[in-house]
Kinemage of the C-alpha trace (Angstrom):
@kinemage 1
@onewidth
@group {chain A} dominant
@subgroup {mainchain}
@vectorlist {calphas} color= white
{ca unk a 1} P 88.716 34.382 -48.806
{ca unk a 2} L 86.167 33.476 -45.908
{ca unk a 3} L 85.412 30.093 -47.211
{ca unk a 4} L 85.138 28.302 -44.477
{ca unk a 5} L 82.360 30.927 -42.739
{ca unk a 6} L 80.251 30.449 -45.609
{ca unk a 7} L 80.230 27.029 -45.322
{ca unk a 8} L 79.501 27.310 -41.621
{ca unk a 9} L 77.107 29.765 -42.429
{ca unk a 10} L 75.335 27.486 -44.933
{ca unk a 11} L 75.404 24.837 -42.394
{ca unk a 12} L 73.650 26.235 -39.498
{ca unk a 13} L 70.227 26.409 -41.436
{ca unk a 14} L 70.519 23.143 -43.141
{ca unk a 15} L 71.192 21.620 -39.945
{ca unk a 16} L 68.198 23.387 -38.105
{ca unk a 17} L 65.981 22.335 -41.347
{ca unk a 18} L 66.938 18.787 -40.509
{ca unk a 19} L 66.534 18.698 -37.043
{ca unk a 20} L 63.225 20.209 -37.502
{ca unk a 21} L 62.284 17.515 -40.508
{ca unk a 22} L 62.885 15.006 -38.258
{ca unk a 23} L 60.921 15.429 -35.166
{ca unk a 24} L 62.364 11.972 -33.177
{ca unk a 25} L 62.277 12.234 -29.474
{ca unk a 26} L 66.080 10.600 -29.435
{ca unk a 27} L 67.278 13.333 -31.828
{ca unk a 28} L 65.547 16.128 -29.896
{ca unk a 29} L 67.543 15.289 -26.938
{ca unk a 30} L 70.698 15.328 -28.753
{ca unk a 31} L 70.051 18.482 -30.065
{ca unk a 32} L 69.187 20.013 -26.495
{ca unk a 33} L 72.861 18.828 -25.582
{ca unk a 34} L 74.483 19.738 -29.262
{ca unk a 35} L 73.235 22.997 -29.582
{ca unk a 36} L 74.130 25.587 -26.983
């Protein structure tokens, strides 16, 4: 079973809805470095 992609998988949007939730000019620049 491919547990662990789904989890990923389910992770990459919630993430993304987060960062975009939170629009903070010290979090924007750590997700410029985070995310490739």
């Amino acid at each position: 079973m491919e547990l662990k992609e789904l989890v990923e998988r389910r992770r990459e949007p919630l993430l993304k809805t987060l960062g975009e939730s939170i629009r903070i000019p010290s979090v924007r620049e750590e997700d410029e470095s985070g995310y490739p």
